[in-house]
PDB file of N, CA, C and O in Angstrom:
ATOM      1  N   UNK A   1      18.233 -45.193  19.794  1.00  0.00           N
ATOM      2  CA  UNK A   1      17.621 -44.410  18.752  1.00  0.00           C
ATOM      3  C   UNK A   1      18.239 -44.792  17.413  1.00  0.00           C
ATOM      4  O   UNK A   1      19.419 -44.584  17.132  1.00  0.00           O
ATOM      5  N   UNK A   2      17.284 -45.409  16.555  1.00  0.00           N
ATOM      6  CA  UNK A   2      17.867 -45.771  15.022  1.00  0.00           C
ATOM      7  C   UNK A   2      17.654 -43.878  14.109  1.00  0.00           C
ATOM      8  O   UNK A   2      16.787 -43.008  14.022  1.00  0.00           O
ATOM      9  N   UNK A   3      18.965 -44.105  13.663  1.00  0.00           N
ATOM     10  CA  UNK A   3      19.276 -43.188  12.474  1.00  0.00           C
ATOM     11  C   UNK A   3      19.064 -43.398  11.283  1.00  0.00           C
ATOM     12  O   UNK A   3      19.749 -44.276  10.757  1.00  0.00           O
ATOM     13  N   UNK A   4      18.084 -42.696  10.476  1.00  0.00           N
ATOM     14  CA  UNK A   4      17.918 -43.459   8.984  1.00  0.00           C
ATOM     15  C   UNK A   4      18.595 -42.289   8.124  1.00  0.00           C
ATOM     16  O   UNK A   4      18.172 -41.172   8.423  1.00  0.00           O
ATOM     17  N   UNK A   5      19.307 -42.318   7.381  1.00  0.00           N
ATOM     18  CA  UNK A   5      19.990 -41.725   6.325  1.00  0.00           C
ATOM     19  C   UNK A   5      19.424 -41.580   4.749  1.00  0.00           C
ATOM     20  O   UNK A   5      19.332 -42.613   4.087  1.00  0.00           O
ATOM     21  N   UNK A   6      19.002 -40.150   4.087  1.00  0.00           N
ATOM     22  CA  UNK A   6      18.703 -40.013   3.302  1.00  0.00           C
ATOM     23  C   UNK A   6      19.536 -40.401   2.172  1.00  0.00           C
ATOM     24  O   UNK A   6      20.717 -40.283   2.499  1.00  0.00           O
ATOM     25  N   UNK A   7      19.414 -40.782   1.076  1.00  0.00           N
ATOM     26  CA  UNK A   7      20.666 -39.736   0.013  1.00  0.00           C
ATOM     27  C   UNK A   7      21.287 -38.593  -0.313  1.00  0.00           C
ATOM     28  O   UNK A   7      22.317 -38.423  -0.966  1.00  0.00           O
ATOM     29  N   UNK A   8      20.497 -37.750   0.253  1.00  0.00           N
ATOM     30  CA  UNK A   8      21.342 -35.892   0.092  1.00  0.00           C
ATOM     31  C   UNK A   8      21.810 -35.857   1.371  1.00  0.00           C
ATOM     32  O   UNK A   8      22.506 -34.852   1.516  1.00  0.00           O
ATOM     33  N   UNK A   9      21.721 -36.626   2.537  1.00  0.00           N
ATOM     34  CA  UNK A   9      23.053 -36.692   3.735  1.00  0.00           C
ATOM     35  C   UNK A   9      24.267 -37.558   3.528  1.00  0.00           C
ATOM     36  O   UNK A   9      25.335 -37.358   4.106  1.00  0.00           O
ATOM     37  N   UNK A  10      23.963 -38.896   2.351  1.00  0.00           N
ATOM     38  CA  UNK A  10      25.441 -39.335   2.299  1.00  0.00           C
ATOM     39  C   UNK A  10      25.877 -38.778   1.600  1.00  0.00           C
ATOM     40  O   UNK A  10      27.093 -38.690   1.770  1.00  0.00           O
ATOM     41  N   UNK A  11      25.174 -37.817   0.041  1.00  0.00           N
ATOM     42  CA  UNK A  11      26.640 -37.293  -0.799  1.00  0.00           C
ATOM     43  C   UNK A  11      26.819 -36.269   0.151  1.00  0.00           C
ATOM     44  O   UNK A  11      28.049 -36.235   0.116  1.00  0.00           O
ATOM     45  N   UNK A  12      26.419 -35.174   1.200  1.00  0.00           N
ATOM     46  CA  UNK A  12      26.715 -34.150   2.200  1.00  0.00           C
ATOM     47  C   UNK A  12      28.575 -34.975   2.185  1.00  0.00           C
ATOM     48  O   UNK A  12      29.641 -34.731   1.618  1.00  0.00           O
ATOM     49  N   UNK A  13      27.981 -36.149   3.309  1.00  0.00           N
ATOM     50  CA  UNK A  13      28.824 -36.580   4.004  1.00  0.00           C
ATOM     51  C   UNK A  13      30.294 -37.059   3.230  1.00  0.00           C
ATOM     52  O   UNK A  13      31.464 -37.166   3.598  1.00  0.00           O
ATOM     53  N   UNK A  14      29.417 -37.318   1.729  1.00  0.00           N
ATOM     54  CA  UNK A  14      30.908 -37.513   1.142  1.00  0.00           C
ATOM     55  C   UNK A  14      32.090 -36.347   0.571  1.00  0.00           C
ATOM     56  O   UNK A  14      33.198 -36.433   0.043  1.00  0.00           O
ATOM     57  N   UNK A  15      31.351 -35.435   0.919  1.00  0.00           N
ATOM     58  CA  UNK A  15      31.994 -34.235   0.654  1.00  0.00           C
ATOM     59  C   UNK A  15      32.678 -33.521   1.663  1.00  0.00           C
ATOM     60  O   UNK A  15      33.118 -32.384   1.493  1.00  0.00           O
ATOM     61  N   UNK A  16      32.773 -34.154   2.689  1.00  0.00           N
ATOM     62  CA  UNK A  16      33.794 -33.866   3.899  1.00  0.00           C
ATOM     63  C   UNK A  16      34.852 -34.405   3.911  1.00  0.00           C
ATOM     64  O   UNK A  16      35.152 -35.518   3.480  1.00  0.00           O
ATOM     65  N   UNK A  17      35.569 -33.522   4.481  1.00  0.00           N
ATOM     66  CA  UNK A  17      37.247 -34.459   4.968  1.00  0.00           C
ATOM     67  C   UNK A  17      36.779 -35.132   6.119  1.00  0.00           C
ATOM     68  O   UNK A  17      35.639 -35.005   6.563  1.00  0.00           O
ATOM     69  N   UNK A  18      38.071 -36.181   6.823  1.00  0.00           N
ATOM     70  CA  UNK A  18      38.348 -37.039   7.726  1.00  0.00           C
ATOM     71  C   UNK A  18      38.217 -36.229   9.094  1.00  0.00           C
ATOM     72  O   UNK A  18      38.017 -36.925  10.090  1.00  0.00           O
ATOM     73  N   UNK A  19      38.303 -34.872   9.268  1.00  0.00           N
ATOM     74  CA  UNK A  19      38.152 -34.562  10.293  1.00  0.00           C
ATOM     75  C   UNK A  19      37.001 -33.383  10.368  1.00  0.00           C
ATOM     76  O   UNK A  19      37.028 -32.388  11.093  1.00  0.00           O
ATOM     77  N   UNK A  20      36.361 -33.623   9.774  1.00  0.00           N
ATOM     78  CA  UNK A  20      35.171 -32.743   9.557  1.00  0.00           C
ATOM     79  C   UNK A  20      34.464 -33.736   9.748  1.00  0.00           C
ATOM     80  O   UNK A  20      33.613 -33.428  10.583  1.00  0.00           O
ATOM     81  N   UNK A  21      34.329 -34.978   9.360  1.00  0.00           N
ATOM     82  CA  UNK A  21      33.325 -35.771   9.719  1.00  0.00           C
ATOM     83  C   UNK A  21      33.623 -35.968  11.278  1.00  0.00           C
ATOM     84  O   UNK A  21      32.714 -35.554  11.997  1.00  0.00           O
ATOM     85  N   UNK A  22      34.766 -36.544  11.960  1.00  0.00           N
ATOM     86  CA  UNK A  22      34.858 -36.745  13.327  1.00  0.00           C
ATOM     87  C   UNK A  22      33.914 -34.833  14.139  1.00  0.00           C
ATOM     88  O   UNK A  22      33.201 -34.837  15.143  1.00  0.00           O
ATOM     89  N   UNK A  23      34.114 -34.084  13.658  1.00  0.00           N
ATOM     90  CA  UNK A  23      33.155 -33.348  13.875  1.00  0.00           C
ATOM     91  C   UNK A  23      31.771 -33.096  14.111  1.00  0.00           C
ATOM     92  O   UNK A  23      31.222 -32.389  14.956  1.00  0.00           O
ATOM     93  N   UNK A  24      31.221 -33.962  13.010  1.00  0.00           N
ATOM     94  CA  UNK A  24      29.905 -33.617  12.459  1.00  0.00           C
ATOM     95  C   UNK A  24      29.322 -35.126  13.833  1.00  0.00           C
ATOM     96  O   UNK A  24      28.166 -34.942  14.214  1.00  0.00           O
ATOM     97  N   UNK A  25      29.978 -36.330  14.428  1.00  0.00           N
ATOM     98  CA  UNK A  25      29.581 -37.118  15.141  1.00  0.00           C
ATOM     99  C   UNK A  25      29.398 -36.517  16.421  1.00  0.00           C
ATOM    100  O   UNK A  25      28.676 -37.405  16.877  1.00  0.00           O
ATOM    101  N   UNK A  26      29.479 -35.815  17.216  1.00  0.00           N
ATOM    102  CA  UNK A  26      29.098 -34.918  18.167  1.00  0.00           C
ATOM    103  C   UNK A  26      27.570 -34.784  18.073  1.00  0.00           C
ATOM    104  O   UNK A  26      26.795 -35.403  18.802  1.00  0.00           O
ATOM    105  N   UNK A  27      27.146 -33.777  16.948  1.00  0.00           N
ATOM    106  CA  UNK A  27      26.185 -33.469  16.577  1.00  0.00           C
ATOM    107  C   UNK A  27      25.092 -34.832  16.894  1.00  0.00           C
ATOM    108  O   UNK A  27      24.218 -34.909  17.758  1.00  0.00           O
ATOM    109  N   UNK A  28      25.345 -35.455  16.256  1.00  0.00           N
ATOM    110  CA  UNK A  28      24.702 -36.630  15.567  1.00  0.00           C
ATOM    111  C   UNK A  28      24.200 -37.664  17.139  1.00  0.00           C
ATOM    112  O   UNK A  28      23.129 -38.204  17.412  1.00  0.00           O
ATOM    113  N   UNK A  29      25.466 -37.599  17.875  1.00  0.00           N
ATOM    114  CA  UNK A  29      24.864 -38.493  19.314  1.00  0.00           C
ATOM    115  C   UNK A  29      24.095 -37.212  19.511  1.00  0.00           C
ATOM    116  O   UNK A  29      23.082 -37.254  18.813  1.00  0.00           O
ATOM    117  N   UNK A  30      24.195 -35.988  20.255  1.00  0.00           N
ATOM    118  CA  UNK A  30      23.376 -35.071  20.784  1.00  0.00           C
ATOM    119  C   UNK A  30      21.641 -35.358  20.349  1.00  0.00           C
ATOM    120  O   UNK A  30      20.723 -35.702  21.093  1.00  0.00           O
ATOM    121  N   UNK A  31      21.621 -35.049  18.759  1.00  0.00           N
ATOM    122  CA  UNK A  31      20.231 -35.561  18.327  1.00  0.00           C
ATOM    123  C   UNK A  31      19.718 -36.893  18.831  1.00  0.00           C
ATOM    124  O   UNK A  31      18.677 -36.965  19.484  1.00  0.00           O
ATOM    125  N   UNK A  32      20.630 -38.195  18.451  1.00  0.00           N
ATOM    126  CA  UNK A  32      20.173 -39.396  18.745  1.00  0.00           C
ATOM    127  C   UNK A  32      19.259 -39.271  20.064  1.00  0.00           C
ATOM    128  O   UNK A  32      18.049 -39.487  20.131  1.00  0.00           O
ATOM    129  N   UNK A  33      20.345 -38.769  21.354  1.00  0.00           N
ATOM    130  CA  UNK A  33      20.114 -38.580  22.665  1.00  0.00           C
ATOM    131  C   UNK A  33      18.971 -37.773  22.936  1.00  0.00           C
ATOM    132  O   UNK A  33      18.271 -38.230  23.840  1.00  0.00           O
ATOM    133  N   UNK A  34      18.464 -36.421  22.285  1.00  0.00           N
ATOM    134  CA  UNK A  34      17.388 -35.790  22.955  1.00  0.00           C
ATOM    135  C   UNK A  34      17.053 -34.939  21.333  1.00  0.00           C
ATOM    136  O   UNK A  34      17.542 -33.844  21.055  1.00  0.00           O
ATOM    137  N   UNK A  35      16.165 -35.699  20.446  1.00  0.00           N
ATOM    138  CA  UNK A  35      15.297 -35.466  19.311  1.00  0.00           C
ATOM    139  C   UNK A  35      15.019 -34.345  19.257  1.00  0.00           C
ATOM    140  O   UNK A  35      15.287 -33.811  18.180  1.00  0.00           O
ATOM    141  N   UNK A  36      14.488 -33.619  20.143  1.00  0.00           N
ATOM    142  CA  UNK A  36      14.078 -31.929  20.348  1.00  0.00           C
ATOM    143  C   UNK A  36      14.948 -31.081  20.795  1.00  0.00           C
ATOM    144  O   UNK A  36      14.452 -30.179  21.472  1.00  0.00           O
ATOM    145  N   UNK A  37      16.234 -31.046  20.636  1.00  0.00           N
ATOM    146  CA  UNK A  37      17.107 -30.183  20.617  1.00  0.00           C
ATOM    147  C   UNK A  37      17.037 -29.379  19.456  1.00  0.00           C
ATOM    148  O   UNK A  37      17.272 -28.234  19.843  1.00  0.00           O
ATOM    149  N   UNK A  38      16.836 -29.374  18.228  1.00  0.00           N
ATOM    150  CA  UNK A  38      16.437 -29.025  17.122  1.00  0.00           C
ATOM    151  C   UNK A  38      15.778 -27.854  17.400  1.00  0.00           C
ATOM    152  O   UNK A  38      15.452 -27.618  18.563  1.00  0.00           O
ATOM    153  N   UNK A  39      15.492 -26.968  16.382  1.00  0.00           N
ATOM    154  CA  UNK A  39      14.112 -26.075  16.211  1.00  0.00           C
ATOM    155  C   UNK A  39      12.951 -26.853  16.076  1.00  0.00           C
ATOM    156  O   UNK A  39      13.145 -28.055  16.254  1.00  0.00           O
ATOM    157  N   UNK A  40      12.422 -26.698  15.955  1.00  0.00           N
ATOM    158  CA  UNK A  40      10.633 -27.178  14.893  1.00  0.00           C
ATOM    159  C   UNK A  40      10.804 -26.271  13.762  1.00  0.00           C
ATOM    160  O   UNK A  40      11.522 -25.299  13.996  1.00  0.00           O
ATOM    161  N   UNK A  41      10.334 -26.360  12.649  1.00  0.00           N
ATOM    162  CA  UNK A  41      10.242 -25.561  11.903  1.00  0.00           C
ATOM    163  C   UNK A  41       8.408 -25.626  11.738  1.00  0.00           C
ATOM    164  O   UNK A  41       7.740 -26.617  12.032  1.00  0.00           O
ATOM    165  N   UNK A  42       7.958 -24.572  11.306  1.00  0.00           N
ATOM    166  CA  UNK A  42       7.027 -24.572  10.498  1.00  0.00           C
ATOM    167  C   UNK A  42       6.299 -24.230   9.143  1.00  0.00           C
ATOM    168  O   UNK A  42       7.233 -23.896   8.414  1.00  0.00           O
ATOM    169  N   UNK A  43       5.125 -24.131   8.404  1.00  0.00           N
ATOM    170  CA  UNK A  43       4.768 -24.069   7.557  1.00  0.00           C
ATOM    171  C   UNK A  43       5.028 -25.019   6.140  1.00  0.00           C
ATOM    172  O   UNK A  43       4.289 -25.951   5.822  1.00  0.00           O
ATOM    173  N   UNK A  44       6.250 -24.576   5.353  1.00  0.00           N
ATOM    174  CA  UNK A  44       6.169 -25.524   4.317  1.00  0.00           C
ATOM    175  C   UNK A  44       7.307 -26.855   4.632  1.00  0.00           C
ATOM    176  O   UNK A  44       7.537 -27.899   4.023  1.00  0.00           O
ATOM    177  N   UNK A  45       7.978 -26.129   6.126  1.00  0.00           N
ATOM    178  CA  UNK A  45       8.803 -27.196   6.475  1.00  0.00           C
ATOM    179  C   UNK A  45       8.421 -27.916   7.745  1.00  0.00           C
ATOM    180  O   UNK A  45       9.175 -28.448   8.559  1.00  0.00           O
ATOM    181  N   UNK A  46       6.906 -27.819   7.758  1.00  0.00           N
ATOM    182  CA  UNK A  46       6.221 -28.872   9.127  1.00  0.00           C
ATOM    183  C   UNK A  46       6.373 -30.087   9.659  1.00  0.00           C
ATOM    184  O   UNK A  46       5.908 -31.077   9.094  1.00  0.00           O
ATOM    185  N   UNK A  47       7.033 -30.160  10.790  1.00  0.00           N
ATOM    186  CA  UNK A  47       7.525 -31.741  11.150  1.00  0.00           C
ATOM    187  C   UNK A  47       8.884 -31.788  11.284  1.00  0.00           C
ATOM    188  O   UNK A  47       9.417 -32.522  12.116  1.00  0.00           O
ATOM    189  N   UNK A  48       9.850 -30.663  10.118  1.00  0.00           N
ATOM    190  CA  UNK A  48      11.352 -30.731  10.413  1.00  0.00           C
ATOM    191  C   UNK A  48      11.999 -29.823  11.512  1.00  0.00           C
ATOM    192  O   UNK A  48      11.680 -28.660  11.760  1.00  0.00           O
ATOM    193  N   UNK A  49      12.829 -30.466  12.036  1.00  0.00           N
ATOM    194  CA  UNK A  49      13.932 -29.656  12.871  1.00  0.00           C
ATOM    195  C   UNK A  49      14.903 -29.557  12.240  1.00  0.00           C
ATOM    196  O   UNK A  49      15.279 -30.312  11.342  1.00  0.00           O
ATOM    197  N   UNK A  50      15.622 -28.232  12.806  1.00  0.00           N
ATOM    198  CA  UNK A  50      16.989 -28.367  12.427  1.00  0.00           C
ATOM    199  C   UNK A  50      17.949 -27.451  13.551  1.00  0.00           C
ATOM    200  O   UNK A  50      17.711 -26.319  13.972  1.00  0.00           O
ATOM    201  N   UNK A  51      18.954 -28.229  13.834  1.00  0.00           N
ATOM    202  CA  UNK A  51      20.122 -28.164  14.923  1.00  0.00           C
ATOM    203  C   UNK A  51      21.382 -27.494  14.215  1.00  0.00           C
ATOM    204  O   UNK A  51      22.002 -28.075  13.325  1.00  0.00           O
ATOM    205  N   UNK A  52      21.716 -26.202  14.692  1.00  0.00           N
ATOM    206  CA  UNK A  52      22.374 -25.591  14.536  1.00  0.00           C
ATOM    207  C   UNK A  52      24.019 -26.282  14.983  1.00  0.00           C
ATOM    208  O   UNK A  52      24.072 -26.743  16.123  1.00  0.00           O
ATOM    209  N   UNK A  53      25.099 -26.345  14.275  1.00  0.00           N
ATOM    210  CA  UNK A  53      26.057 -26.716  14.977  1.00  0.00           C
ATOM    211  C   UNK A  53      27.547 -26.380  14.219  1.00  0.00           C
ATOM    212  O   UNK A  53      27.564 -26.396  12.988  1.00  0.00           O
ATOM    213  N   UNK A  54      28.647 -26.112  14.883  1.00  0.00           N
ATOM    214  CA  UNK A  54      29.662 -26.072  14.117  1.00  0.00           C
ATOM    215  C   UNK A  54      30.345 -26.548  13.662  1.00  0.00           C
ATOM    216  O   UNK A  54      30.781 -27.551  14.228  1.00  0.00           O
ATOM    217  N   UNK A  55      30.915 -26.159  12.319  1.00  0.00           N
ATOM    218  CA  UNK A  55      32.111 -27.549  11.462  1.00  0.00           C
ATOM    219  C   UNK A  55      32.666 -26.422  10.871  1.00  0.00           C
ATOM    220  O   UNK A  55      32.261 -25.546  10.108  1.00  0.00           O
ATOM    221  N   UNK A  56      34.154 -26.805  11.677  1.00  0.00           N
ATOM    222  CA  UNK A  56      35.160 -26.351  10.876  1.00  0.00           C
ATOM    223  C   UNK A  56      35.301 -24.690  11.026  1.00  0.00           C
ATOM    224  O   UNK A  56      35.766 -23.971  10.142  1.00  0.00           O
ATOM    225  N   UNK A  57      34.841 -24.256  12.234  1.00  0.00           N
ATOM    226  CA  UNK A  57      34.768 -23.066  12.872  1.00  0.00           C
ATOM    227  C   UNK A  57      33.667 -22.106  11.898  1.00  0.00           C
ATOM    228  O   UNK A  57      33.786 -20.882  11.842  1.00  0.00           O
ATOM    229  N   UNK A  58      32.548 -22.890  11.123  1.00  0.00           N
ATOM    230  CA  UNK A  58      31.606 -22.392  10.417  1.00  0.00           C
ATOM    231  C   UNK A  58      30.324 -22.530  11.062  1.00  0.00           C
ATOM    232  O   UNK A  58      30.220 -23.503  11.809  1.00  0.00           O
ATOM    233  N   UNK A  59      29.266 -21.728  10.932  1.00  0.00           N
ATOM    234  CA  UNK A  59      27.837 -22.336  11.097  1.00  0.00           C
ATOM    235  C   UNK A  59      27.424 -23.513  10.470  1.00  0.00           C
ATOM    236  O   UNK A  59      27.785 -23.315   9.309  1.00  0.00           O
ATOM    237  N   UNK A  60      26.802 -24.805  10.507  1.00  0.00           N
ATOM    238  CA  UNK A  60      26.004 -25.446   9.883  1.00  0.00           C
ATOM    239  C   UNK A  60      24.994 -25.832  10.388  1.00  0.00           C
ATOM    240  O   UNK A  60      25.082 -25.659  11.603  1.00  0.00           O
ATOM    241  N   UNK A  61      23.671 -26.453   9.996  1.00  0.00           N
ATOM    242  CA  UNK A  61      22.560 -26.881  10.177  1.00  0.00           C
ATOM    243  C   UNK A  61      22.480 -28.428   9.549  1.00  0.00           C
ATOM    244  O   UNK A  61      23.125 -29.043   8.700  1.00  0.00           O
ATOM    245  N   UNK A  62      21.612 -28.659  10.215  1.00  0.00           N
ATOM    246  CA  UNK A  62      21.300 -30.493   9.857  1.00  0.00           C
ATOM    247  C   UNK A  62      19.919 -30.476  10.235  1.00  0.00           C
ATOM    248  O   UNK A  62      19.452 -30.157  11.329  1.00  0.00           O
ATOM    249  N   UNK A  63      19.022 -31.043   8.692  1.00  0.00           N
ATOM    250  CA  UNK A  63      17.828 -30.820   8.524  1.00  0.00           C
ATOM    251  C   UNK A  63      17.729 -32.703   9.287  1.00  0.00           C
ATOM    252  O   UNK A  63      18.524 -33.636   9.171  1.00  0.00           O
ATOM    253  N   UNK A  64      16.476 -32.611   9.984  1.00  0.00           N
ATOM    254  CA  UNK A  64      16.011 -34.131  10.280  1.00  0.00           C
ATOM    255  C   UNK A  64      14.801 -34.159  10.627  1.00  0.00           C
ATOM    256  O   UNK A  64      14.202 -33.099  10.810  1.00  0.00           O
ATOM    257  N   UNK A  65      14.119 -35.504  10.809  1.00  0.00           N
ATOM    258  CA  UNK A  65      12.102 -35.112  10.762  1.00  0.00           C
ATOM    259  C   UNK A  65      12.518 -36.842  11.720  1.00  0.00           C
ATOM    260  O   UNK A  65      13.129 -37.832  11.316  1.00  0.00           O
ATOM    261  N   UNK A  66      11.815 -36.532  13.149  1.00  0.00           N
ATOM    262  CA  UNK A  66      11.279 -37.649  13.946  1.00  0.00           C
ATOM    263  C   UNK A  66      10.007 -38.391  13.246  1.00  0.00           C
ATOM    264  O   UNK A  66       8.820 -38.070  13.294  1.00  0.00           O
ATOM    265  N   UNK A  67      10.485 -39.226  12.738  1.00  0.00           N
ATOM    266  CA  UNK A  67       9.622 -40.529  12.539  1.00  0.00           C
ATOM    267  C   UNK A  67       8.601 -41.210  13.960  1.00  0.00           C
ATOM    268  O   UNK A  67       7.371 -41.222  14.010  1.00  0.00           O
ATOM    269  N   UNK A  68       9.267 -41.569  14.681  1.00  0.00           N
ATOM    270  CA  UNK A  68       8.876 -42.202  15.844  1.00  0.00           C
ATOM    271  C   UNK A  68       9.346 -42.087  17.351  1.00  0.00           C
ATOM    272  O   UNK A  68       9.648 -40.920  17.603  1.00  0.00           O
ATOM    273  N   UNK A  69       9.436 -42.588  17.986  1.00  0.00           N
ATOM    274  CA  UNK A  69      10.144 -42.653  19.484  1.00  0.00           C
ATOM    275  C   UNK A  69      11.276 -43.624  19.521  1.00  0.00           C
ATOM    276  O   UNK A  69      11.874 -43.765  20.588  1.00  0.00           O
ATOM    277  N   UNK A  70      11.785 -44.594  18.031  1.00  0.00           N
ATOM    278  CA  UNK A  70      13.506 -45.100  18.014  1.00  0.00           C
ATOM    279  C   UNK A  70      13.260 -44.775  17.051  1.00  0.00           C
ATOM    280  O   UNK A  70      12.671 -45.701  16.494  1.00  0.00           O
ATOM    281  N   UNK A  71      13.382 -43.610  16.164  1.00  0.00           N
ATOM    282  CA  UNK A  71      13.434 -43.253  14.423  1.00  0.00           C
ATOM    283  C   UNK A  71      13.720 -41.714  13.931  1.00  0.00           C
ATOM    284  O   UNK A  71      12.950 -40.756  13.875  1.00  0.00           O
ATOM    285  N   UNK A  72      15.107 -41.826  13.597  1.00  0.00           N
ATOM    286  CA  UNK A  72      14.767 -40.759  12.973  1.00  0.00           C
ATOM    287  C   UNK A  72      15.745 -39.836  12.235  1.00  0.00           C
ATOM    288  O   UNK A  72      16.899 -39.481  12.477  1.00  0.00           O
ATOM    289  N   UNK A  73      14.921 -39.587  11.298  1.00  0.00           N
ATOM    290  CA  UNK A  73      15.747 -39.600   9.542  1.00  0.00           C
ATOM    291  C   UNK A  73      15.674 -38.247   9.430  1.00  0.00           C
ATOM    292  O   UNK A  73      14.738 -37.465   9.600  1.00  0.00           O
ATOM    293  N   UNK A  74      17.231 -38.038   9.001  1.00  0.00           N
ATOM    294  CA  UNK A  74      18.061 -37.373   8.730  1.00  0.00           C
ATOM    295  C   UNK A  74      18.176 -36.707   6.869  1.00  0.00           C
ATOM    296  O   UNK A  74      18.527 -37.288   5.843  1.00  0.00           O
ATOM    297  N   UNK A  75      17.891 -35.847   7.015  1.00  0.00           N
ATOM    298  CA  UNK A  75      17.490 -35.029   5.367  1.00  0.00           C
ATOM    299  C   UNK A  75      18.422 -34.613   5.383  1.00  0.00           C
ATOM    300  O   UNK A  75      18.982 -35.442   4.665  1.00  0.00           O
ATOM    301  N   UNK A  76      19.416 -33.700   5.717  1.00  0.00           N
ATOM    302  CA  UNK A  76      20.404 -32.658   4.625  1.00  0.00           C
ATOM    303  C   UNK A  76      21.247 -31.833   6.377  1.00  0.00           C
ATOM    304  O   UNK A  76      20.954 -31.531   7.534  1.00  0.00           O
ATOM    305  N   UNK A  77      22.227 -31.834   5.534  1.00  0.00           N
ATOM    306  CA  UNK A  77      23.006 -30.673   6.357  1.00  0.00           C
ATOM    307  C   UNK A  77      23.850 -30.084   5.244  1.00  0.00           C
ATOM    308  O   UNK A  77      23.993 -30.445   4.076  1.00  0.00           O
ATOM    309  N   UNK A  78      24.419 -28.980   5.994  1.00  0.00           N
ATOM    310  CA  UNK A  78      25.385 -27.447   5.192  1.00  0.00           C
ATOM    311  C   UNK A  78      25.293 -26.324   5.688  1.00  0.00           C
ATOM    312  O   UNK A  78      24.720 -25.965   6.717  1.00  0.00           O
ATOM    313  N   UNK A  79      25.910 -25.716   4.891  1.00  0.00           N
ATOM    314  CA  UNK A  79      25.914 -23.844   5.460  1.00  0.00           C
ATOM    315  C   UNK A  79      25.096 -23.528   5.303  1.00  0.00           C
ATOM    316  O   UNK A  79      24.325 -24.237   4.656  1.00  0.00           O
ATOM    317  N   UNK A  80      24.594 -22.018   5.858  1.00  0.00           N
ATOM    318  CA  UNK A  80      22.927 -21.419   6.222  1.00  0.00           C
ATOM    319  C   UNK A  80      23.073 -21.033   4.557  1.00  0.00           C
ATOM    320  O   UNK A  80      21.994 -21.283   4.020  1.00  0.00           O
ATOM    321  N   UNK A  81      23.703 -20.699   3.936  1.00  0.00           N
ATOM    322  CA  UNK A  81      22.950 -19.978   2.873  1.00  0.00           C
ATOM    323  C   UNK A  81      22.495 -21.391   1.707  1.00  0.00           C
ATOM    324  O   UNK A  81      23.095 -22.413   1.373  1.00  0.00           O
ATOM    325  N   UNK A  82      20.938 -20.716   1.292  1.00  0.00           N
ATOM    326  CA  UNK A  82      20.443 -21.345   0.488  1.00  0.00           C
ATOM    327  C   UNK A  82      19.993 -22.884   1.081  1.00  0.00           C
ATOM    328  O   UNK A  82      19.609 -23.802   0.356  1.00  0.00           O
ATOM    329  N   UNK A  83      20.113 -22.947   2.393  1.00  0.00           N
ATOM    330  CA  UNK A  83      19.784 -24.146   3.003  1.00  0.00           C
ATOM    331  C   UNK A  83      18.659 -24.310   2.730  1.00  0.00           C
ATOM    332  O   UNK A  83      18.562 -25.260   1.953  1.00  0.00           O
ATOM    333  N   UNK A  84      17.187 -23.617   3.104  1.00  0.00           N
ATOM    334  CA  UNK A  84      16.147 -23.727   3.701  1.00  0.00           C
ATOM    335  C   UNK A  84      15.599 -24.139   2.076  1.00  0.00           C
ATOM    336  O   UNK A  84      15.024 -25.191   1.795  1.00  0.00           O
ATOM    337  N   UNK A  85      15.859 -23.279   1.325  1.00  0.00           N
ATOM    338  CA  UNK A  85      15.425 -23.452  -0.158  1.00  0.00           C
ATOM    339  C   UNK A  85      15.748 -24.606  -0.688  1.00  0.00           C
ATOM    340  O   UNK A  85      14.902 -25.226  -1.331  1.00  0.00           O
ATOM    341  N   UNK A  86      17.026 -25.097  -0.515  1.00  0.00           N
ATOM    342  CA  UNK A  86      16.992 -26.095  -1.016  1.00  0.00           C
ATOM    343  C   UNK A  86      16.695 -27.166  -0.141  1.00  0.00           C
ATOM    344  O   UNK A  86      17.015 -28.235  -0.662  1.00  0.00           O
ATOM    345  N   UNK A  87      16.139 -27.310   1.145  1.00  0.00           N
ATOM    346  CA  UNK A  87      15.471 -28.504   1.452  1.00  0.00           C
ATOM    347  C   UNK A  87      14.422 -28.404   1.254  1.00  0.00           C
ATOM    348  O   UNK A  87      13.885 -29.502   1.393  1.00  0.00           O
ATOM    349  N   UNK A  88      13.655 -27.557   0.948  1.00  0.00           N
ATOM    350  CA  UNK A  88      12.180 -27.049   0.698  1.00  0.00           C
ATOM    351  C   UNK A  88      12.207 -28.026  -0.918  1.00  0.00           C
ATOM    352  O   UNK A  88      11.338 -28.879  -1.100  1.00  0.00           O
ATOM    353  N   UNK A  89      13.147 -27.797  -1.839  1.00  0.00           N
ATOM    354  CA  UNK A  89      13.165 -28.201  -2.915  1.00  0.00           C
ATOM    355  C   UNK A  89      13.833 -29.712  -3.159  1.00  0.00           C
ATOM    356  O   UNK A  89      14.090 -30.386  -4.157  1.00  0.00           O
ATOM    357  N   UNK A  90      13.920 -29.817  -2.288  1.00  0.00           N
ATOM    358  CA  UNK A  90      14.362 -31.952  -2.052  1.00  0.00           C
ATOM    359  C   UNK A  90      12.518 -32.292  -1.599  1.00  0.00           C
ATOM    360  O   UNK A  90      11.983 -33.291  -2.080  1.00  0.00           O
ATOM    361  N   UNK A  91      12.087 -31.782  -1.092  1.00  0.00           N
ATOM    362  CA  UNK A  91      10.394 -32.082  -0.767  1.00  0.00           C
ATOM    363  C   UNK A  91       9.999 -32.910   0.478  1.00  0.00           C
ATOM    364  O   UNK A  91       8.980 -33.581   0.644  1.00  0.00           O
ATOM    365  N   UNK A  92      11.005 -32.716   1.284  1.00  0.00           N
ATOM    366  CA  UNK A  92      11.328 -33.139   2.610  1.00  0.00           C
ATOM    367  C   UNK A  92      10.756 -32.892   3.490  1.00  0.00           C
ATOM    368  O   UNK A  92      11.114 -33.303   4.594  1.00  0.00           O
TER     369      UNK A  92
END
């Protein structure tokens, strides 16, 4: 499964420490491995999932939209608040 990376997931990513990222790679095979682990979302966010997971003994979410059957790109992760709004407002 190819991973495509937005720009609002690498500055995410650059805003982690060294062991917050070894964290956030868990996540990341799980999706690779089975795409619909995710929610579905619907309405203005049709097509995206997003996978609930923890960093750093916090909630986070990681917005991503299946492209294909080896594809699939990765929009945004962070804490629940103000998430949904602001991926709504990246136009994702």
């Amino acid at each position: 499964m190819r991973l495509l990376i937005t720009a609002s997931f690498t500055r995410a990513i650059k805003k982690l420490h060294a062991s917050q990222k070894v964290e956030l790679d868990p996540a990341l095979k799980l999706i690779s491995k089975d795409p619909i682990i995710g929610e579905a979302k619907v309405g203005d966010l049709l097509g995206v999932y997003v996978y609930k997971f923890k960093l750093s003994q916090q909630q986070c979410l990681l917005a991503y939209r299946i492209l294909d059957q080896e594809s699939i790109k990765l929009l945004t992760f962070g804490p629940p608040e103000n998430f949904y709004r602001n991926l709504k407002r990246q136009g994702k």
